[in-house]
N, C-alpha and C positions, 0 to 999 in steps of 0.2 A: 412948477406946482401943478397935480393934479386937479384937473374940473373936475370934482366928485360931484357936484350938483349936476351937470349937466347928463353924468352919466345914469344916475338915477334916475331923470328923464328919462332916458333911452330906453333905463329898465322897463319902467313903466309900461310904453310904447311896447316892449317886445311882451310882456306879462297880457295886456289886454291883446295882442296879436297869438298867442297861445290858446287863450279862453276862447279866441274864436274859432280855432285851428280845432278845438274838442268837439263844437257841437254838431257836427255829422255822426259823432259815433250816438251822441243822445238820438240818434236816429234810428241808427240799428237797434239801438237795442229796444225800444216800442215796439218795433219792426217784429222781431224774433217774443215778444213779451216778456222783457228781462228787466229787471229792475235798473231803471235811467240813472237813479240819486247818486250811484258814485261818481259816474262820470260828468253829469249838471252840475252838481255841490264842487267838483274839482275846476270846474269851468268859473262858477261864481267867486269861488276862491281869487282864483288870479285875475278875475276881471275886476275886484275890488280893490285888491293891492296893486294891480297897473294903475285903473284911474286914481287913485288916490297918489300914487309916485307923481304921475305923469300932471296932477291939477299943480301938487306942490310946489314941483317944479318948474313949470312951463314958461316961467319966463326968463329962465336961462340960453343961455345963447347955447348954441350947436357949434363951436370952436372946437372940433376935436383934434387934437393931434396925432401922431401915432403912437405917444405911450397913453393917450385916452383910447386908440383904435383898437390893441394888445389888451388892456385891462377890462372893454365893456365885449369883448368877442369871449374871454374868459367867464368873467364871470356871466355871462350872458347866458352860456354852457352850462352855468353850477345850473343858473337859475330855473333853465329849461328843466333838468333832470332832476329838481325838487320839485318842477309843480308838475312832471309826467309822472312822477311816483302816486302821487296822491291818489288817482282813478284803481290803482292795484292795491293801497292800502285802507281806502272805504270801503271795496267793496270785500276786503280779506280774502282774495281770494290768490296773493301773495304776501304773505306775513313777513315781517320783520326788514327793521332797513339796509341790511347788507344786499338781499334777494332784492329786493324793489329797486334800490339803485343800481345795483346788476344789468336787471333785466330793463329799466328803462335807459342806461348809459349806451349798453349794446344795443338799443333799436336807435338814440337819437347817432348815434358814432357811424351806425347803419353798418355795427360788425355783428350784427348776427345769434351772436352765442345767448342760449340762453337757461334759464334753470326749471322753466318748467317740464314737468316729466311728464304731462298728459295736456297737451297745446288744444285738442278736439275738445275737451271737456270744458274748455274756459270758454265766458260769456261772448255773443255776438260784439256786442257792444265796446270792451274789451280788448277783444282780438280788434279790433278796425281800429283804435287805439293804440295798442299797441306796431299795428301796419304805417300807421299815421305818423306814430315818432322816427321813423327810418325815413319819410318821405318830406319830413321837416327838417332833418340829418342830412338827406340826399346834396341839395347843393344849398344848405344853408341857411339857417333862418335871418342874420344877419344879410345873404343877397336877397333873399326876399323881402326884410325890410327896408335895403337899401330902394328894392326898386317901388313899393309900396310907399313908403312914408317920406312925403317930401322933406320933412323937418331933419331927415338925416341928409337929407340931397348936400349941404355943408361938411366938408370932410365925408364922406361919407369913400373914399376912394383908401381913407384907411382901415377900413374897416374892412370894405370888400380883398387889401391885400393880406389884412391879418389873418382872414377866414379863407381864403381860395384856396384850391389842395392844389400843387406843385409849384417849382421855383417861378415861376414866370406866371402872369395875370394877364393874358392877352384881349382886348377889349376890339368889340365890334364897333362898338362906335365911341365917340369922341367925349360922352356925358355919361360917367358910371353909371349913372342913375338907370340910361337908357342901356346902358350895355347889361345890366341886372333884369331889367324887364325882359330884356328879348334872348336871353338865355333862361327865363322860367319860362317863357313861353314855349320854347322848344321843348324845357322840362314836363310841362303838361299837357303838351300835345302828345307828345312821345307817351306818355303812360296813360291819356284815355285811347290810344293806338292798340295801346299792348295790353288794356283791359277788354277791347271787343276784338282781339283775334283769341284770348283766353277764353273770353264768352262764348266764340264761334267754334272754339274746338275743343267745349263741355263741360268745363269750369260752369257752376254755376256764378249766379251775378255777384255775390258777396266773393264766391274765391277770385272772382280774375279781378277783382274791383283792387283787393288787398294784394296778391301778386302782383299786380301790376303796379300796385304803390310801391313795396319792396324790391323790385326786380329793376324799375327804372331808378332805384335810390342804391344800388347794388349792396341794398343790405340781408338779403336771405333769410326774413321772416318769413313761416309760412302758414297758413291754417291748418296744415297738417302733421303729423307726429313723424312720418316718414315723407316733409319735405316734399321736392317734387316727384321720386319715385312713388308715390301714390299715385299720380297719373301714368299708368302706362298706357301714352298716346304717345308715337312722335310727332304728331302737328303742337302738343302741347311743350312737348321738349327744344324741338328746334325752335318753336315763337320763343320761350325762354334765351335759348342760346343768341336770337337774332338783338335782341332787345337788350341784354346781359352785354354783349357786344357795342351796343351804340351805347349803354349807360358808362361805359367803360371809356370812349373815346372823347378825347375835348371837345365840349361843348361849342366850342367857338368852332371846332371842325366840321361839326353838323352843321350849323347857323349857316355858315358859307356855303356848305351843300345844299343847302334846302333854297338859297336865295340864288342857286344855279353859278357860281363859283368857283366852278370845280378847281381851277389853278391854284388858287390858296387851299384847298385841300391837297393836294399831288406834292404840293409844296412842304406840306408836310413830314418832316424826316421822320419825326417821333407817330405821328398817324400807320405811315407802311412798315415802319419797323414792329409796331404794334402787330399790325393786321398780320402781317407775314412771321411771327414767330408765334402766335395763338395757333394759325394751321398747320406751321411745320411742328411746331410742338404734342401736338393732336394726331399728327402722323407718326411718330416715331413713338407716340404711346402705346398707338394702335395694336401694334404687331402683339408687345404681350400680353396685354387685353385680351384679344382674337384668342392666341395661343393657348390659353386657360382654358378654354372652353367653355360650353355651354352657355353661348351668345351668338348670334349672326354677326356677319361681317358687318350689315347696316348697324344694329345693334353695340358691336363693339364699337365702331367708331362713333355712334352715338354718345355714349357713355364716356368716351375720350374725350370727344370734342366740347360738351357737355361741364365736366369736370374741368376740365384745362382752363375753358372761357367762366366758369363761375370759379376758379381758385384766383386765377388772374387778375377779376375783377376784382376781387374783393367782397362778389357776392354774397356766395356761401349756399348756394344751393345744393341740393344733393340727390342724386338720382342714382346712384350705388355708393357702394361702400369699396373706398378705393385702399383703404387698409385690408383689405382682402386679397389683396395683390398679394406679388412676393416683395421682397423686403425693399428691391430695387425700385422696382416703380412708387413703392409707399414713399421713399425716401425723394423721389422725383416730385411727386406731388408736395412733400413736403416744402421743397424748395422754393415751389412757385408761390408761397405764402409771402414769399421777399420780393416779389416782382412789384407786384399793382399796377394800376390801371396808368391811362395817359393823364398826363396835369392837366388843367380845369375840366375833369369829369365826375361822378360822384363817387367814384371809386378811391379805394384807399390805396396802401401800401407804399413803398419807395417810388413811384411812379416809372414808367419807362426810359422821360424824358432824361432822370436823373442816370440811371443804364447807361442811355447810349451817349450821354456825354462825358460818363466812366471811361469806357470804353474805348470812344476816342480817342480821347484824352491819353490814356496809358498807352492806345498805337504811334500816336504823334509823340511820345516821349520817345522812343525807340528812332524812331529818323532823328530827334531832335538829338543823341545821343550820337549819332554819327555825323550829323551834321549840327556840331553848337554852335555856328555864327548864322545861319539861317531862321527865319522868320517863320516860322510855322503854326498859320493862326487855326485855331479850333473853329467850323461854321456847324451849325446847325438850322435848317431851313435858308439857309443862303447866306445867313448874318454870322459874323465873328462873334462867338462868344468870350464877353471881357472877362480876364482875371477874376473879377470880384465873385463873379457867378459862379467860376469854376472852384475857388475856393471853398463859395457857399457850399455848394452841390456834395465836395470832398467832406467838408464840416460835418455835412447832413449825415452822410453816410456813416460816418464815424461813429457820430451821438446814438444813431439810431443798430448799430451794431453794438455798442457798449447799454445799451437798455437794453437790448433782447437779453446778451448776456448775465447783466448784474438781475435784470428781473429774472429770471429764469433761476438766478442762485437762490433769490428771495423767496421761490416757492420750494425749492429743495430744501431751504433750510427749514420750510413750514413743515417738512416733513411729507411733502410728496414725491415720486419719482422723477429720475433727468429727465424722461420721454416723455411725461407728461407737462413736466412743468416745461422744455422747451416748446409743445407744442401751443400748451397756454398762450404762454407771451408772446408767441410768434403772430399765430392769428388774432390775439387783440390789439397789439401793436399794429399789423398790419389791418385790421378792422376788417378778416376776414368770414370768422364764425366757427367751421370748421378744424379739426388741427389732427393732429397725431396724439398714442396714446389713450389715457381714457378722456381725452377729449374729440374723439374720433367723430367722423362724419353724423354717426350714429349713436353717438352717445350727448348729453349735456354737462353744463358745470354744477350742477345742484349740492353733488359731494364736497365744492368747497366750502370751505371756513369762513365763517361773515366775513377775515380779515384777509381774506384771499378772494374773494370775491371785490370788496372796497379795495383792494392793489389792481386789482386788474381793472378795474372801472379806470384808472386810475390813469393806466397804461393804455387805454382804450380812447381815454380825453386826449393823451398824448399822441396817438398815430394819427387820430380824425385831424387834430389841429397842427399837425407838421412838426411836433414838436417844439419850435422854436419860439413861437404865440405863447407857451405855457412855462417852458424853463427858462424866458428871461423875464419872467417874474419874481424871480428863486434870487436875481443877480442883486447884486446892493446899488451898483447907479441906474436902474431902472427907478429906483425910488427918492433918487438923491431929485433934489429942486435945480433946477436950470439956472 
C-alpha cells in the first residue's frame, strides 16, 4: 500500500521550499521598477498550499519506500512546473498553457528550449525566474531537500536514487543527508565562482548572476536573444566552456578534487574518458570550422570547443550557428545530442558512463567469443561491474532509442518534418536545447502546436528523470499492494 499521506507531507515541504526559492526574483524586479505582483502572488500561492499540506499532515511518519521515493520524485516534477508556470501566466507575458508549461519544463529539466522570440524584452524579475528554474533543475530539488529538510533524512536515500541522473549514486559520505549537502555546496560555490569571473569579464551583475545559474545547471537559458554569441569576448567564452566543463563532470569528482584527493579522481574511467574525447572531439572539428573561412585559428577552435562542450553537456549554449556548416559537421553536432554529460552531474543525456560500459562490453564480447570458457569480467574504475547493471545500462539504452524514435514519428505525424522533428526529440530527450532543423541553434519552438509543445515537455520530464522514475508508473505492479 502506498503512504499517500506522507507523501503529501513531502509535497508540502517541497511547495513552501519553492515559494521561497521565488523571492529573490521579487527583488529584481523593484530593483529594475517592474511590477513584483506576479511573481510575490506566485510565491504566496504555494506558500499557502505547502503550509496547509504540510500542517495537515505532519504527523505522519516519513516511512518512504522506493515505490513512495518513484511517486513523490514524479509527481514532485508536475508539481514544481505548475507553480513555475504561474509567475509567466500573472504577469501575461506568456499566454496560454501549452507555452507556459513548455517554457517552465525546459528551464526546470534545464533543457533549454524555449518559445520566446524576444527573451531581451521580458521582465527583470522574470528572466531571474526563469534563470532560477534551471538552477532548481540543476542537481535537483529533491537533493536539495533531502539535504535541507531533516523530516526526509528517513528514507530519504530513495529519493536521492530516484532523482540522480546516471546508473550509479556514488556518495561521499556514509549519511545521504550529508552526501546532499556537500554536493550543493560545491553546486554553489561553483556558480557564485562563475558569476564573478562573468562579472569580471563585463557581464553586468544581473547577466553573470543568471549565466552563472544556468551554465552551472548546464541548462542554456540566457538573457539574451543571441545566447552567448552576444558576448564577443573570449575571456567570457572560455569562463563558459571552463564551468560548462565542471557542470558536466560528477559531482562527487569535483568534491574529491577540491578536498585534495586526487587518486579517486584519476580513478575515474568515465572522468578521463569524458575529459579526453570533449578535446579530441574539438579538434577534429576544428579543421572544417578553420576551413570555411572567415574566422581565426583561435576563433575557430573557439567555436569548436565551445559548441562540442555545450552540446555535450547538455547545456545548450550558443555562440555560432553550427547548422552553417556543411552537412557533415551539422550531422556531427547532431550526434553529440546522444552523448551527455558524466552521471551525477547536472547534465543530461545518455551519460558517458553508460558509453563506455557499451563499449566494453561489446569489446569483451568479441575475446569472449573466441574464448567461451573464460571469465572475462567487465571493470570500470577498478570494480567488476555485475550483470544486473549491464543489463540495466543495455535496457536504458534501448528504451531511450525507441522514444527518440517513436517520438520523433509522433511529430511527423503532427504534420512536421523528419529533420525537424528528429531534431526536437533528440535535444528534449536528451535535455539539450539546441537541435537541427527549424529547431536550430538559432531558432525557437514557438511554431509548435499546444500539443506538441505538451509532447515534448513530456519528453523533457522523461530524459531529466532517466526515464525509468517516470515509465514504471505506466507498469500495472507498480501499483498492485505488497
Amino acid at each position: 500500500m502506498i503512504h499517500f499521506k506522507a507523501i503529501a507531507k513531502i509535497m508540502g515541504a517541497l511547495l513552501v521550499l519553492i515559494a521561497l526559492l521565488m523571492l529573490p526574483g521579487i527583488g529584481f524586479s523593484l530593483y529594475y521598477d517592474e511590477d513584483p505582483w506576479p511573481v510575490l502572488t506566485s510565491s504566496v500561492i504555494a506558500m499557502i498550499f505547502g503550509v496547509i499540506l504540510f500542517l495537515s499532515f505532519s504527523k505522519q511518519d516519513q516511512n518512504i519506500r522506493k515505490r513512495e521515493g518513484y511517486l513523490i520524485v514524479a509527481i514532485s516534477w508536475l508539481v514544481m512546473a505548475g507553480c513555475g508556470m504561474l509567475p509567466y501566466i500573472l504577469s501575461n507575458e506568456i499566454t496560454g498553457f501549452a507555452d507556459a508549461l513548455f517554457e517552465t519544463m525546459s528551464g526546470l529539466t534545464t533543457t533549454g528550449a524555449s518559445i520566446l522570440t524576444d527573451i531581451e524584452a521580458m521582465p527583470k524579475g522574470l528572466l531571474f525566474w526563469r534563470s532560477m528554474t534551471q538552477w532548481i533543475g540543476g542537481l535537483g530539488i529533491i537533493v536539495l531537500t533531502v539535504a535541507i529538510f531533516p523530516l526526509l533524512g528517513i528514507g530519504g536515500i530513495e529519493l536521492f536514487v530516484a532523482e540522480s541522473p546516471g546508473p550509479t549514486s556514488d556518495k561521499v559520505h556514509p549519511r545521504i543527508s550529508e552526501t546532499a549537502k556537500r554536493l550543493w555546496y560545491v553546486y554553489v560555490g561553483l556558480t557564485l565562482a562563475a558569476m564573478l569571473m562573468y562579472w569580471a569579464g563585463g557581464m553586468t551583475f544581473f547577466d553573470a548572476i543568471n549565466h552563472a545559474l544556468t551554465t552551472l545547471a548546464t541548462g542554456g537559458f540566457s538573457t539574451k536573444n543571441s545566447s552567448m554569441a552576444y558576448y564577443d569576448s573570449a575571456f567570457i567564452q572560455y569562463t563558459a566552456i571552463f564551468f560548462m566543463f565542471l557542470a558536466g563532470t560528477n559531482f562527487t569528482v569535483i568534491y574529491f578534487g577540491l578536498v585534495g584527493k586526487f587518486k579517486r579522481v584519476l580513478r575515474s574511467d568515465e572522468f578521463k574518458t569524458y575529459a579526453f574525447s570533449l578535446i579530441a572531439i574539438a579538434v577534429i572539428l576544428y579543421f572544417p570550422i578553420f576551413a570555411r573561412g572567415g574566422a581565426s585559428s583561435e576563433l575557430a577552435f573557439r567555436n569548436s570547443l565551445f559548441q562540442v562542450v555545450s552540446l555535450v553537456t547538455t547545456t545548450g549554449f550558443v555562440s555560432d550557428d553550427y547548422t552553417t556548416y556543411n552537412e557533415g559537421v551539422t550531422f556531427f553536432f547532431f550526434m553529440l545530442l546522444f552523448i551527455g554529460g558524466s552521471a551525477g552531474s547536472t547534465a543530461g543525456g545518455i551519460k558517458f558512463v553508460r558509453h563506455l560500459t557499451f563499449i566494453k562490453n561489446s569489446w569483451l564480447e568479441f575475446k569472449r567469443l573466441v574464448h567461451p570458457r573464460a571469465i572475462v569480467p567487465l571493470m570500470i574504475n577498478g570494480d567488476r561491474v555485475t550483470g544486473r547493471i549491464i543489463t540495466h545500462i543495455m535496457n536504458f539504452l534501448l528504451i531511450y532509442l525507441l522514444i527518440f524514435v517513436l517520438g520523433a514519428g509522433v511529430l511527423s505525424i503532427m504534420g512536421y518534418d523528419l529533420l525537424t522533428s528528429f531534431g526536437a526529440v533528440a535535444t528534449s530527450l536528451g535535455n539539450v536545447g539546441p537541435g537541427i532543423g527549424l529547431v536550430g541553434p538559432v531558432n525557437n519552438f514557438a511554431f509548435f502546436s499546444p500539443g506538441a509543445k505538451i509532447f515534448l515537455s513530456f519528453i523533457m520530464l522523461l530524459g531529466r528523470l532517466e526515464l525509468f522514475t517516470i515509465l514504471i508508473l505506466f507498469t500495472p505492479f507498480f501499483w498492485r499492494a505488497n
